[in-house]
C-alpha positions as CSV (number, residue, x, y, z in Angstrom):
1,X,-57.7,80.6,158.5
2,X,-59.9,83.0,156.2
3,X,-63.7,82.9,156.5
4,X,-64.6,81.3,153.9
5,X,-62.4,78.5,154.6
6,X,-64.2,78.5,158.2
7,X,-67.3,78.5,156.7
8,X,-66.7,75.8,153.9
9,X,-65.3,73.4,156.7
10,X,-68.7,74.0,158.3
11,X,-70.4,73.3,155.5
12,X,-68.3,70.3,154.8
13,X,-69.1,69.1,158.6
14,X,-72.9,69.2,158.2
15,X,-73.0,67.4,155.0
16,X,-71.1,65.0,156.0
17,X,-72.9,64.2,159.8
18,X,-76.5,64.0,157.5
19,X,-75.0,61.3,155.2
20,X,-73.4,59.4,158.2
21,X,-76.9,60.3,159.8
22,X,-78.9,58.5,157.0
23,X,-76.5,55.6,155.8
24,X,-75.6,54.9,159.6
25,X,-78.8,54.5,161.5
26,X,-79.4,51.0,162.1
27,X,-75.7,51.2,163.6
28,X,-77.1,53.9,166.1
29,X,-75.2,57.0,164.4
30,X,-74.0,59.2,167.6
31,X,-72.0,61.8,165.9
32,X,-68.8,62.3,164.1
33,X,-65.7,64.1,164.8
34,X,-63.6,65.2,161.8
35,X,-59.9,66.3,162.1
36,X,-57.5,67.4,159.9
37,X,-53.6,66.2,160.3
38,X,-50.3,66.5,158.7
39,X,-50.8,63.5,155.9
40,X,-55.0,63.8,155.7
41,X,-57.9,63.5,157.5
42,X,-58.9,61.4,160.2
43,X,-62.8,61.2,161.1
44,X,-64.0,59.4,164.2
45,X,-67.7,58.2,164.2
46,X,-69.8,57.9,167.3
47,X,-71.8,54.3,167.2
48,X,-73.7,52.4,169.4
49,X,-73.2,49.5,167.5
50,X,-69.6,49.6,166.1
51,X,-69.7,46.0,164.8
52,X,-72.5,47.2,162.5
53,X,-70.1,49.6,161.1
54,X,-67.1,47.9,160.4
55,X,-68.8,44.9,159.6
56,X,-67.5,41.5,158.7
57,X,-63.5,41.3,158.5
58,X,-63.9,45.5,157.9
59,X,-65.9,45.2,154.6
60,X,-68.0,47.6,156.4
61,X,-65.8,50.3,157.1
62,X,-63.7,50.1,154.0
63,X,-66.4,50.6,152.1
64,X,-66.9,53.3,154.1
65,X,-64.1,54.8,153.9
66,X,-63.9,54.8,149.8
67,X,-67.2,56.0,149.8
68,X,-66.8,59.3,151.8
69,X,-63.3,60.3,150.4
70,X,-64.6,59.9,147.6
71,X,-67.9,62.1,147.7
72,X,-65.9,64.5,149.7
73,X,-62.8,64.5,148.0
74,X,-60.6,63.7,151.4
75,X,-57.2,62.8,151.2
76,X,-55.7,60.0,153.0
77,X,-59.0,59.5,154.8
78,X,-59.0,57.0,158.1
79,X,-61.3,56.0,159.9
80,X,-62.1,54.9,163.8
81,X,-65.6,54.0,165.2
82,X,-65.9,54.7,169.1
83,X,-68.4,53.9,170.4
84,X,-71.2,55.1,172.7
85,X,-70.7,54.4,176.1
86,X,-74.5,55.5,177.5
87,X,-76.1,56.0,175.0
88,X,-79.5,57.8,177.0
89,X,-77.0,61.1,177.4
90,X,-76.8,60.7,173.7
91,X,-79.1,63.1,172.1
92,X,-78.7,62.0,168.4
93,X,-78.9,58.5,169.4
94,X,-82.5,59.3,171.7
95,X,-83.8,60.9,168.8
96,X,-83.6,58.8,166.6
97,X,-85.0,56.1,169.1
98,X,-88.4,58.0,169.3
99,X,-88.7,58.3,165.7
100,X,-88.3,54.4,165.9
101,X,-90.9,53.9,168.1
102,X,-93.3,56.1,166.6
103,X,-92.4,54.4,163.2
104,X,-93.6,51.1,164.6
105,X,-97.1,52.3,165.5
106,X,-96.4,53.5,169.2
107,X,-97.9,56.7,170.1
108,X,-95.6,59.6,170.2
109,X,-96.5,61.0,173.8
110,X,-95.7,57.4,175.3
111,X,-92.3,57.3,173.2
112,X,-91.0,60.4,174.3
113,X,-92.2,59.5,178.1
114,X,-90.5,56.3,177.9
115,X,-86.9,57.9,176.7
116,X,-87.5,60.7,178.8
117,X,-87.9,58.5,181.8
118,X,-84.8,56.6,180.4
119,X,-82.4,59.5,180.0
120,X,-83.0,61.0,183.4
121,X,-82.6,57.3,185.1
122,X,-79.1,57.5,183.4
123,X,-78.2,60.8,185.6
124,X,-79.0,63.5,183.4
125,X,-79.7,66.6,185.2
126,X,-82.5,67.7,182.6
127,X,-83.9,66.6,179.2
128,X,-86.1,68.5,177.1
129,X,-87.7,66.7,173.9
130,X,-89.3,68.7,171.7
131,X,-91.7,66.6,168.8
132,X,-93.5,68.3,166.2
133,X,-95.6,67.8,163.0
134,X,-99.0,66.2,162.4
135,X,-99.1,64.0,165.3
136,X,-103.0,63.4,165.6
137,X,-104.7,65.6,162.8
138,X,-103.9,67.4,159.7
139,X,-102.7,70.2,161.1
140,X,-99.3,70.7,162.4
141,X,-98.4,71.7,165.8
142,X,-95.5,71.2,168.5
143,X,-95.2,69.3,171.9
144,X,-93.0,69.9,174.7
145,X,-91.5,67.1,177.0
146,X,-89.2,68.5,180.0
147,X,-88.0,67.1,183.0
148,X,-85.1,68.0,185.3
149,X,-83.1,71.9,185.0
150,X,-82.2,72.7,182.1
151,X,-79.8,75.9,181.6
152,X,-81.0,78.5,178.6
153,X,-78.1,80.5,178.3
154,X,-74.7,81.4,179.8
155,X,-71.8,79.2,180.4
156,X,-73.5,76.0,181.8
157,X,-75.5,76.1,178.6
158,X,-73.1,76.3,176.4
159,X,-70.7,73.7,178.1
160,X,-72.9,71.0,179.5
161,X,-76.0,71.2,177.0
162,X,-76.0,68.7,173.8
163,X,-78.6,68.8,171.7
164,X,-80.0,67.0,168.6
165,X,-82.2,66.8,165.9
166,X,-83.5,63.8,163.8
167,X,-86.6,63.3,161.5
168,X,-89.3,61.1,159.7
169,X,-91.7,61.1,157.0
170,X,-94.9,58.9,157.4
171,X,-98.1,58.5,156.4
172,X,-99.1,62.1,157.8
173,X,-96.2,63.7,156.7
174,X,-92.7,64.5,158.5
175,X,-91.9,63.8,162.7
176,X,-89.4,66.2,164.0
177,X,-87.5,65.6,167.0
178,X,-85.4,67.5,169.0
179,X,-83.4,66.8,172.5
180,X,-81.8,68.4,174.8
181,X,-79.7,66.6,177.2
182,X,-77.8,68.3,180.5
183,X,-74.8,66.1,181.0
184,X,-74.1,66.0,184.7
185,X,-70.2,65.1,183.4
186,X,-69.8,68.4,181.5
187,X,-71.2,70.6,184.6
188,X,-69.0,70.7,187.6
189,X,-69.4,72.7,190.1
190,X,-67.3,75.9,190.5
191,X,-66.3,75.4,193.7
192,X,-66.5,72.7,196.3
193,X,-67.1,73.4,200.2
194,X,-64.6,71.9,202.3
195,X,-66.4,70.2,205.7
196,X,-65.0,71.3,209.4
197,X,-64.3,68.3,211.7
198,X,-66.3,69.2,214.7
């Protein structure tokens, strides 16, 4: 596989998860996973709400289905919708739920306390949720919410670390959010120590 087909697959990829992203909210868009096989391509969409997506009798996901081969000119498309089993190790999914707090009036450092407090009750072994934009004045700035370990580089970082981002525009201008989720699935340990009997 040449670069540039690498890098237009890539490109293909991110277009594709922000127009899933947008039209797929309200169904609690977790990700997508798009695959190529022998007779076309099969994509596989992360919900927390699959009904929402294949809606009555399939309507939903048919029209789906027409709608992204056609804007992405994919042969033989299928699709499947999985869906999320805990959704507070789902960084997409917690992302978007703090912009949907904040949307309804709540204040953003309560929001992000509440999810955080949410995903590390779930088992995570760190979150960090990182909010910026014009969050009390004019001027822009960033918080920082952490709680738990959370590896910056190295193996365990690249393995067991998932991260997000989502945004909003309101009144003030545009919320960024983005989280950073250590899923105690993803990190085993390396070696286990074996107890004498005594």
């Amino acid at each position: 596989m040449s670069y540039k087909s690498i890098l237009d697959r890539r490109s293909l990829e991110v277009d594709l998860d922000e127009y899933l992203s947008e039209r797929l909210r309200d169904a609690g868009y977790g990700g997508m996973k798009l695959e190529k096989t022998p007779i076309g391509y099969k994509l596989t969409v992360k919900a927390l709400r699959p009904g929402l997506v294949i809606g009555h009798r399939g309507v939903g996901i048919r029209s789906l289905t027409e709608d992204v081969a056609e804007r992405y000119k994919l042969e033989n498309l299928t699709i499947s919708v999985a869906e999320v089993p805990v959704p507070e190790l789902n960084p997409r999914i917690m992302a978007t739920r703090i912009l949907q707090m904040v949307e309804r009036g709540m204040p953003f450092r309560r929001a992000t306390n509440i999810i955080l407090k949410a995903i590390m009750g779930k088992g995570a072994l760190g979150c960090e949720i990182v909010i910026s934009g014009k969050l009390r004045t004019e001027r822009s700035h960033t918080e920082k919410f952490r709680s738990g370990i959370i590896p910056k580089s190295g193996r365990p970082a690249e393995v067991a670390v998932k991260e997000a981002k989502a945004s909003v525009t309101l009144k003030l201008g545009m919320y960024g959010v983005k989280v950073r989720i250590v899923d105690p699935d993803l990190l085993q340990p390396l070696a286990k120590l074996k107890e004498e009997a005594g």
